[in-house]
TORPA-4810 file (N, C-alpha, C, O; in nm, 3 decimals):
<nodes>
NODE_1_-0.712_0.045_-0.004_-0.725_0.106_0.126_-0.830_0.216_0.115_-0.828_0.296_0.022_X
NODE_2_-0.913_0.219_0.202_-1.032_0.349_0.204_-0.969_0.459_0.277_-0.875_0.463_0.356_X
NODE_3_-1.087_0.595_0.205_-1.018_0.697_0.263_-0.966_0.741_0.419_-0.873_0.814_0.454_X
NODE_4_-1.046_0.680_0.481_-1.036_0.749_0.594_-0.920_0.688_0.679_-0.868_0.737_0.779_X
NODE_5_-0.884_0.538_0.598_-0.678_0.514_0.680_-0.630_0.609_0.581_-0.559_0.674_0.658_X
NODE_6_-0.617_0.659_0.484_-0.523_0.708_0.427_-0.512_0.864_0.455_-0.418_0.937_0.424_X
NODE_7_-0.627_0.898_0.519_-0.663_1.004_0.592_-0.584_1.026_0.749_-0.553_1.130_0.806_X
NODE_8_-0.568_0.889_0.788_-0.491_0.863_0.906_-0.369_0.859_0.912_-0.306_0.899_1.010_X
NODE_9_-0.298_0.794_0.771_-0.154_0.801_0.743_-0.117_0.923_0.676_0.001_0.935_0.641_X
NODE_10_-0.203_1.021_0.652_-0.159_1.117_0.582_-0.153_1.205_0.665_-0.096_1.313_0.645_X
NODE_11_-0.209_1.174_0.767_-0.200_1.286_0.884_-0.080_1.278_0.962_-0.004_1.362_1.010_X
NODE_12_-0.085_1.138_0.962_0.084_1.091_1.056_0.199_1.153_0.995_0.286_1.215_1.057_X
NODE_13_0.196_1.132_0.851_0.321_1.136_0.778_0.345_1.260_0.707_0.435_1.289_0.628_X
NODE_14_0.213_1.354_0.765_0.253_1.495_0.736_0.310_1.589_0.839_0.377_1.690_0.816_X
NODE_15_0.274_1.542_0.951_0.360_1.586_1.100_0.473_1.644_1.050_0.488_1.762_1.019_X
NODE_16_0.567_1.539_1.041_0.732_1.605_1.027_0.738_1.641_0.892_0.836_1.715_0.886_X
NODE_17_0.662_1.627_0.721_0.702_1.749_0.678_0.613_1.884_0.672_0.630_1.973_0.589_X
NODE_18_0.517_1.885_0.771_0.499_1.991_0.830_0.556_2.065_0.867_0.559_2.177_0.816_X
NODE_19_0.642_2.022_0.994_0.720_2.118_1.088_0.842_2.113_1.009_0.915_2.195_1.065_X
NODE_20_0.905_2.063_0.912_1.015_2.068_0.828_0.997_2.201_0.724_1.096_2.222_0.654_X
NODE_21_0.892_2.285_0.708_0.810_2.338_0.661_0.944_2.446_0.660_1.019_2.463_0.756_X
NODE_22_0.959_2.526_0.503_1.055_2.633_0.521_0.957_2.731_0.598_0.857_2.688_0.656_X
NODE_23_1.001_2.900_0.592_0.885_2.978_0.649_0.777_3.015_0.555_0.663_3.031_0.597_X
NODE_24_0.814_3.031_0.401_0.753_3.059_0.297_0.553_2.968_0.294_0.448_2.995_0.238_X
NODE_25_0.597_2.864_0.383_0.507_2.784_0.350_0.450_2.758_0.533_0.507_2.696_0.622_X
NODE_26_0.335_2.825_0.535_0.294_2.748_0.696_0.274_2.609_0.683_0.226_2.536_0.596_X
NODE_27_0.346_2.585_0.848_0.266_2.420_0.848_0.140_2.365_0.852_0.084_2.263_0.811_X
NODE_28_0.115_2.449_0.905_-0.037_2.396_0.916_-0.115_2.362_0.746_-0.196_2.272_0.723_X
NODE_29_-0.062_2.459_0.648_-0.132_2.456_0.532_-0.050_2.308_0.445_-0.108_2.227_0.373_X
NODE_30_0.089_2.311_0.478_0.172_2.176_0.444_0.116_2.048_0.511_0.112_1.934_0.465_X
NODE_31_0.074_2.094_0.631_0.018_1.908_0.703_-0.136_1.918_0.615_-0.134_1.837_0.522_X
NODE_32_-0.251_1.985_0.619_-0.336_1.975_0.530_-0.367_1.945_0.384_-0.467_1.886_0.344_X
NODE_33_-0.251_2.003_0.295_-0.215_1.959_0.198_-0.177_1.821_0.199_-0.188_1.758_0.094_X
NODE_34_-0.146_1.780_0.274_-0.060_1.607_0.250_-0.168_1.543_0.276_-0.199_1.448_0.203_X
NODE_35_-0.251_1.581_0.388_-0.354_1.530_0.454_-0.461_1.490_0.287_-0.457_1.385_0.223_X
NODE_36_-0.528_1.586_0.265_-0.651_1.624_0.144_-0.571_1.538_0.003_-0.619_1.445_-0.062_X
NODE_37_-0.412_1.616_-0.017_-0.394_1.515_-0.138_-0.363_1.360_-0.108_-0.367_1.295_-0.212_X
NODE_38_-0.336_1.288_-0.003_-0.330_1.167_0.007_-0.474_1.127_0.014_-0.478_1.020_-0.046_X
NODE_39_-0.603_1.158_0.059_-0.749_1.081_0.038_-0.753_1.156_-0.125_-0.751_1.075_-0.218_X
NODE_40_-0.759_1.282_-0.156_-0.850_1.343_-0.308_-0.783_1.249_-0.427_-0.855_1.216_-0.522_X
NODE_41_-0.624_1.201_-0.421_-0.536_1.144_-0.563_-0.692_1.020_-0.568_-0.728_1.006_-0.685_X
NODE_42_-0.775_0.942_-0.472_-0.832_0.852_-0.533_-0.946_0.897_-0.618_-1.011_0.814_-0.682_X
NODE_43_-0.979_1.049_-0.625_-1.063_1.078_-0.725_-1.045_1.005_-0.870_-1.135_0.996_-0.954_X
NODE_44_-0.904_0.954_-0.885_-0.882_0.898_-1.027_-0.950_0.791_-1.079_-1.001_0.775_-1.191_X
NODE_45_-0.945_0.718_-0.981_-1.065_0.548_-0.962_-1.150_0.572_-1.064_-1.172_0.495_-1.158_X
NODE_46_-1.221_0.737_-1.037_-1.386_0.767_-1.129_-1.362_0.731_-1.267_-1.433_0.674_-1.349_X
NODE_47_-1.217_0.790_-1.276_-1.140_0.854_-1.431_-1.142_0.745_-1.475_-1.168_0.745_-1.596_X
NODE_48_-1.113_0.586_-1.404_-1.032_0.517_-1.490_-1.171_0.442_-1.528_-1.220_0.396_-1.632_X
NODE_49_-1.227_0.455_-1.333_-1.414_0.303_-1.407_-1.458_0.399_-1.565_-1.484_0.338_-1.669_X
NODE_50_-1.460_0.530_-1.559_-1.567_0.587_-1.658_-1.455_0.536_-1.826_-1.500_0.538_-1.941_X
NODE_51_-1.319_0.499_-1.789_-1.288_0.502_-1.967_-1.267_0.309_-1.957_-1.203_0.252_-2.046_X
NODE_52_-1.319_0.241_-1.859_-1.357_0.129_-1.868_-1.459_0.076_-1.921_-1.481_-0.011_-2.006_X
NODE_53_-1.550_0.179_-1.823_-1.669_0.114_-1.878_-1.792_0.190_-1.979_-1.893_0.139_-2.028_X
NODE_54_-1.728_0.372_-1.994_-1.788_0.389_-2.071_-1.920_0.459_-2.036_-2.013_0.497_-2.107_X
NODE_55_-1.899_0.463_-1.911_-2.015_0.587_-1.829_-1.972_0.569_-1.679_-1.905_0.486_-1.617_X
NODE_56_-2.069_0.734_-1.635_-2.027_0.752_-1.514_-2.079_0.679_-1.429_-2.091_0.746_-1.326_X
NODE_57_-2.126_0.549_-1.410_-2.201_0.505_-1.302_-2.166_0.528_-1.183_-2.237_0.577_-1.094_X
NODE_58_-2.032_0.486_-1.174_-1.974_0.519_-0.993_-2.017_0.630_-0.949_-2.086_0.632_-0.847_X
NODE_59_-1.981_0.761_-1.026_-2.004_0.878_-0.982_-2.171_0.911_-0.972_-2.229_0.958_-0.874_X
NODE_60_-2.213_0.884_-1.065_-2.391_0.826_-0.990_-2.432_0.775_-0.902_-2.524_0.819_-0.833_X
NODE_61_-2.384_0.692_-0.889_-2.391_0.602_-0.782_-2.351_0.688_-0.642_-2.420_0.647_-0.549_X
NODE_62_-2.277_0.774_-0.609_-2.194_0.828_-0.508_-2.293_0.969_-0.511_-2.348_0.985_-0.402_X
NODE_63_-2.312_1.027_-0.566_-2.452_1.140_-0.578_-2.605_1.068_-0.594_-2.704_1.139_-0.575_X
NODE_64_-2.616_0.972_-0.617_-2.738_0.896_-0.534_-2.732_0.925_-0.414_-2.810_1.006_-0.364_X
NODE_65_-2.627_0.855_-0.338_-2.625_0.840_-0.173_-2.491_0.873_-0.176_-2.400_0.795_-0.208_X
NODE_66_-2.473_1.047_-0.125_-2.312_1.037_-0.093_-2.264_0.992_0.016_-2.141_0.993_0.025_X
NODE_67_-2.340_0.941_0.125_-2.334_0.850_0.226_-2.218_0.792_0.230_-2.127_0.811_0.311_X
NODE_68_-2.227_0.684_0.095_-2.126_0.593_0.023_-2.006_0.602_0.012_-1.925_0.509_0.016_X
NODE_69_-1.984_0.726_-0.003_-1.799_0.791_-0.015_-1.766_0.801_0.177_-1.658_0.817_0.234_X
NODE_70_-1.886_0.788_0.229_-1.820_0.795_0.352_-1.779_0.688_0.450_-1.683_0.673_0.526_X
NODE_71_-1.912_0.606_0.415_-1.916_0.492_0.523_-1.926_0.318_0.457_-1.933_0.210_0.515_X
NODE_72_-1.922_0.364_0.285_-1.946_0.262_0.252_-1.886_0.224_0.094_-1.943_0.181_-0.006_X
NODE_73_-1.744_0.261_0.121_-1.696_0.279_0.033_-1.671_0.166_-0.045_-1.631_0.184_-0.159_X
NODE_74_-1.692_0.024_0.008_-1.669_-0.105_-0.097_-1.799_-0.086_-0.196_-1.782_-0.134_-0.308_X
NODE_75_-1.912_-0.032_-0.177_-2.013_-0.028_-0.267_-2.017_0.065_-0.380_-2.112_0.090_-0.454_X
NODE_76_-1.891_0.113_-0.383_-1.853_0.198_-0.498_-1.853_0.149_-0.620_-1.936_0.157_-0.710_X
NODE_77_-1.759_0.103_-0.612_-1.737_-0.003_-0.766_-1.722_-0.172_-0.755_-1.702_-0.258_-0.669_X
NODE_78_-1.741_-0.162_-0.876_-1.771_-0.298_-0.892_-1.649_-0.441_-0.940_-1.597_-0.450_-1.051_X
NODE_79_-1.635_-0.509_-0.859_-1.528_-0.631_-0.964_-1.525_-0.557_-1.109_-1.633_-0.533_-1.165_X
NODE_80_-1.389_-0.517_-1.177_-1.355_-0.505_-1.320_-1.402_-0.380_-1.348_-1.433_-0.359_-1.465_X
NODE_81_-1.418_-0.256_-1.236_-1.468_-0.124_-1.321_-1.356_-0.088_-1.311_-1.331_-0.002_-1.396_X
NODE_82_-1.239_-0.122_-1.222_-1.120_-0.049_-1.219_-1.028_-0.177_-1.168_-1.061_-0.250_-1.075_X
NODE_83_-0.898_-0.195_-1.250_-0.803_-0.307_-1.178_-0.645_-0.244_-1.109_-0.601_-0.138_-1.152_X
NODE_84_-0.597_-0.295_-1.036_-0.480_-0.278_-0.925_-0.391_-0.137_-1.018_-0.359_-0.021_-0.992_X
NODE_85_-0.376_-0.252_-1.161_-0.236_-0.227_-1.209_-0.256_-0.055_-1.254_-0.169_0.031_-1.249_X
NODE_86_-0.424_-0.037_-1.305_-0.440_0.102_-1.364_-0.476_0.221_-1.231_-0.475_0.344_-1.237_X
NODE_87_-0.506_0.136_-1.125_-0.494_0.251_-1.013_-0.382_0.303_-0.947_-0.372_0.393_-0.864_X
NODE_88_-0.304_0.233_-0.996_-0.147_0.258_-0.938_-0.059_0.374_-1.030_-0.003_0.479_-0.996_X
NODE_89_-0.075_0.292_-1.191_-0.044_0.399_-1.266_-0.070_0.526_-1.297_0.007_0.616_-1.330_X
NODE_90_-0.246_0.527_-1.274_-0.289_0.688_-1.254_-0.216_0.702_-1.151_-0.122_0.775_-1.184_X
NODE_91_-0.206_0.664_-1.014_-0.132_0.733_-0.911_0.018_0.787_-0.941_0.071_0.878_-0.877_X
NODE_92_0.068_0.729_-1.031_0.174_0.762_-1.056_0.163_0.904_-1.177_0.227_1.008_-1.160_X
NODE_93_0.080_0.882_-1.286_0.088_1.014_-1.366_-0.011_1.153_-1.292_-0.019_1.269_-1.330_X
NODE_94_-0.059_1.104_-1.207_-0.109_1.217_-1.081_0.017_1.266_-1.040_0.036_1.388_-1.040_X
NODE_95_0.122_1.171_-0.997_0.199_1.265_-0.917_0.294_1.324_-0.972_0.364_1.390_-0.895_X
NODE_96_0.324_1.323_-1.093_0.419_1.353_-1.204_0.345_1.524_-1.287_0.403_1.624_-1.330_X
NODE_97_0.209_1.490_-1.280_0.183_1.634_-1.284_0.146_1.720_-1.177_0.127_1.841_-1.177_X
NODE_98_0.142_1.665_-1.119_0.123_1.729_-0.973_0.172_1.815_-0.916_0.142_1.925_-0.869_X
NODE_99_0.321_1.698_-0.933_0.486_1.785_-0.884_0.500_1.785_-0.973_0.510_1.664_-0.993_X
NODE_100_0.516_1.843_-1.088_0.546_1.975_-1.181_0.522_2.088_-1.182_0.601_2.180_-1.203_X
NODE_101_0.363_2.095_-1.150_0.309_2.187_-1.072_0.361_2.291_-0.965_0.389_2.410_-0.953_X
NODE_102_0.358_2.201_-0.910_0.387_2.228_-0.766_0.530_2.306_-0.734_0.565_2.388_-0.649_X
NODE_103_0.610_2.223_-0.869_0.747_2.293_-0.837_0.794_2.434_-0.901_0.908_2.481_-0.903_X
NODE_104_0.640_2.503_-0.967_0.689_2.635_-0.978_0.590_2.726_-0.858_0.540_2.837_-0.870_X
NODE_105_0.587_2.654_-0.771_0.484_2.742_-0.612_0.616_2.713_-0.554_0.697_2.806_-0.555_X
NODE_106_0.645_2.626_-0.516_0.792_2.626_-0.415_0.827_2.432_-0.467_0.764_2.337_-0.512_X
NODE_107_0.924_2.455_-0.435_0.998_2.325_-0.437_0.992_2.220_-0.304_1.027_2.102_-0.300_X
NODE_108_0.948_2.288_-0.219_0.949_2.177_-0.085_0.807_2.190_-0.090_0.760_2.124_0.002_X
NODE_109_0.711_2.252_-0.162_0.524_2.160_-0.223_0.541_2.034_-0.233_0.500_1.939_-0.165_X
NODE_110_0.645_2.047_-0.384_0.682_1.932_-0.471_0.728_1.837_-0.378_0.660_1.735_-0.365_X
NODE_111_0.858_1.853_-0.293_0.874_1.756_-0.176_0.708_1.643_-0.091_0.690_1.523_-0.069_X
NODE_112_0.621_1.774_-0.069_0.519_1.702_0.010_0.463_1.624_-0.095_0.413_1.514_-0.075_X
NODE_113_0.471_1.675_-0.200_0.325_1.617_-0.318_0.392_1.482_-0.285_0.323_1.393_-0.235_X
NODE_114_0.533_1.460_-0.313_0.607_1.331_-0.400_0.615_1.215_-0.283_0.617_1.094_-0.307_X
NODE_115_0.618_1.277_-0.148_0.614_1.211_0.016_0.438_1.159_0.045_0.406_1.063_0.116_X
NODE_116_0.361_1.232_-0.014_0.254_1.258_0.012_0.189_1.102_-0.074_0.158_1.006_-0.004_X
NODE_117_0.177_1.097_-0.210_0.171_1.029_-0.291_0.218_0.889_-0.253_0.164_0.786_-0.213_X
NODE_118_0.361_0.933_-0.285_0.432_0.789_-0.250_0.374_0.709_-0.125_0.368_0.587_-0.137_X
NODE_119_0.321_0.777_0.019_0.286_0.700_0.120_0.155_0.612_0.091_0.137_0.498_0.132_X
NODE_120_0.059_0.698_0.002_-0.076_0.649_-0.052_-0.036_0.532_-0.070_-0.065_0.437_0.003_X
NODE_121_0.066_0.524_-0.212_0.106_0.429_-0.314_0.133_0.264_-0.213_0.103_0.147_-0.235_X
NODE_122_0.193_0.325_-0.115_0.287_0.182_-0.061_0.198_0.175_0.027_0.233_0.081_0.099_X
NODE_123_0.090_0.223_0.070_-0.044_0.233_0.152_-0.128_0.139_0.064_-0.193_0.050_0.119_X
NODE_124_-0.130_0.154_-0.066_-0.235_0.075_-0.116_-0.196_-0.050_-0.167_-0.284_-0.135_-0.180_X
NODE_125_-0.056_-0.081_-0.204_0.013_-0.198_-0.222_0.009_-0.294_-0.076_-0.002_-0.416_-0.072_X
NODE_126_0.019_-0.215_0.021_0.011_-0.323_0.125_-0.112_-0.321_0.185_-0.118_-0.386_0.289_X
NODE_127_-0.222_-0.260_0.147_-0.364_-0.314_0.119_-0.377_-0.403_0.049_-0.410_-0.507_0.106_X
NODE_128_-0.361_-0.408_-0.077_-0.368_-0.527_-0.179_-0.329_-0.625_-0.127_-0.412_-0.715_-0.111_X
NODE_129_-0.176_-0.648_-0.076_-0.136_-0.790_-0.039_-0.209_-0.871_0.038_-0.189_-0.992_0.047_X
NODE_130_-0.324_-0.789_0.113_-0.441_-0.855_0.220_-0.538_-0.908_0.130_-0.596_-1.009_0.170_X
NODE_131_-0.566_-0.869_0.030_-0.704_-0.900_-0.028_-0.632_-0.989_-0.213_-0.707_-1.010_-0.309_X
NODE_132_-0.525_-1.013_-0.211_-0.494_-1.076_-0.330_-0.597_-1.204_-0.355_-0.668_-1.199_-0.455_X
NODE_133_-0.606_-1.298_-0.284_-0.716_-1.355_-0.279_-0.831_-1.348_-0.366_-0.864_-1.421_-0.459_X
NODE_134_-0.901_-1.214_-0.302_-1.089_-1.200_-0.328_-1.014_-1.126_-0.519_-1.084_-1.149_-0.618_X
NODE_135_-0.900_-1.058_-0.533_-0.862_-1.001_-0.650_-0.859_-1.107_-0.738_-0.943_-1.092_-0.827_X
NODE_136_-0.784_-1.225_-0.748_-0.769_-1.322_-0.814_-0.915_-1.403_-0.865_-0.940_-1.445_-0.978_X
NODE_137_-0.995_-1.407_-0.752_-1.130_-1.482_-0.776_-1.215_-1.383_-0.886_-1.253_-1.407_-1.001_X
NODE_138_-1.230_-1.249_-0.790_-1.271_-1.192_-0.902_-1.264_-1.175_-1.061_-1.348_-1.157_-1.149_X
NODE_139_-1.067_-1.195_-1.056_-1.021_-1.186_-1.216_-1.089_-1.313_-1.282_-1.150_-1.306_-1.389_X
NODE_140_-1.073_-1.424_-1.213_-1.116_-1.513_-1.300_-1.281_-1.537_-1.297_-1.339_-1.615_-1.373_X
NODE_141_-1.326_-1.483_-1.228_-1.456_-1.491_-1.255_-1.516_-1.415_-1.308_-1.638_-1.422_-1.298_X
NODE_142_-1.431_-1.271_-1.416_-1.486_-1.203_-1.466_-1.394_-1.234_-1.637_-1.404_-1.167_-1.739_X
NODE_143_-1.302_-1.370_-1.610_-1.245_-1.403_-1.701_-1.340_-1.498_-1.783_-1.354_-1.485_-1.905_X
NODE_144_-1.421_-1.620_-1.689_-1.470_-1.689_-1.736_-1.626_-1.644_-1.773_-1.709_-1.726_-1.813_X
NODE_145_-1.660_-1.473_-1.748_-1.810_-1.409_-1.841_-1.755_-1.381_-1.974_-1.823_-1.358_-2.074_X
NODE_146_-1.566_-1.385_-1.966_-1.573_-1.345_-2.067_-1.576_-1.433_-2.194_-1.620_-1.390_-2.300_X
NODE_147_-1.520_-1.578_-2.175_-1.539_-1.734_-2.259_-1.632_-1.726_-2.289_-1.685_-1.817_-2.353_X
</nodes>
């Protein structure tokens, strides 16, 4: 899923724990937070193409023309710089330090981080299920450069 639905669901699904917001914490800074960490957790993508492949190209590629992060985000990476199973798992050890973090600022952070995250997560799983397809072709056609 690209940023700017997850930008859309993060906005939706920060509404109510916004206004659920103890006083310690404004809402406005709780709906923004959910907002910024549901698009920024995909900064990891960079993390995982660069210990794939062994340089930063993506991130070159995206300071060539930062255009790209905006409007043209399939031209990021490439078939096999990054696969399903390792974008999910960074998503998951993102949110594990995250909310650890988070839970010595206040404990209802940690609430948004873990609400926040999780919506990405099941945001990008039911992205995937649309495109399993072009994923599969790809695998094997980056199976059979490798024979």
């Amino acid at each position: 899923m690209y940023s700017r639905n997850h930008a859309l669901v993060s906005a939706a699904v920060g509404v109510p724990i916004a206004l659920g917001a103890p006083e310690s914490l404004h809402p406005l800074f709780v709906w923004a937070y959910v907002v910024v960490l549901g698009v920024l957790i995909d900064v990891d993508h960079f993390v995982i193409a660069r210990i794939n492949l062994g340089d930063w190209r993506n991130v070159r590629r995206c300071l060539r023309r930062p255009s790209r992060v905006f409007v043209d985000q399939r031209s990021i990476f490439e078939p096999g710089d990054l696969w399903r199973d390792q974008r999910l798992f960074s998503h998951m050890l993102v949110l594990a330090g995250v909310a650890a973090v988070t839970w010595f600022v206040d404990p209802y952070l940690t609430f948004a981080t873990v609400v926040s995250i999780y919506v990405h997560v099941v945001a990008d799983l039911y992205a995937d299920m649309g495109s399993r397809k072009e994923y599969v072709r790809n695998a094997n056609e980056l199976m059979e450069e490798v024979r």
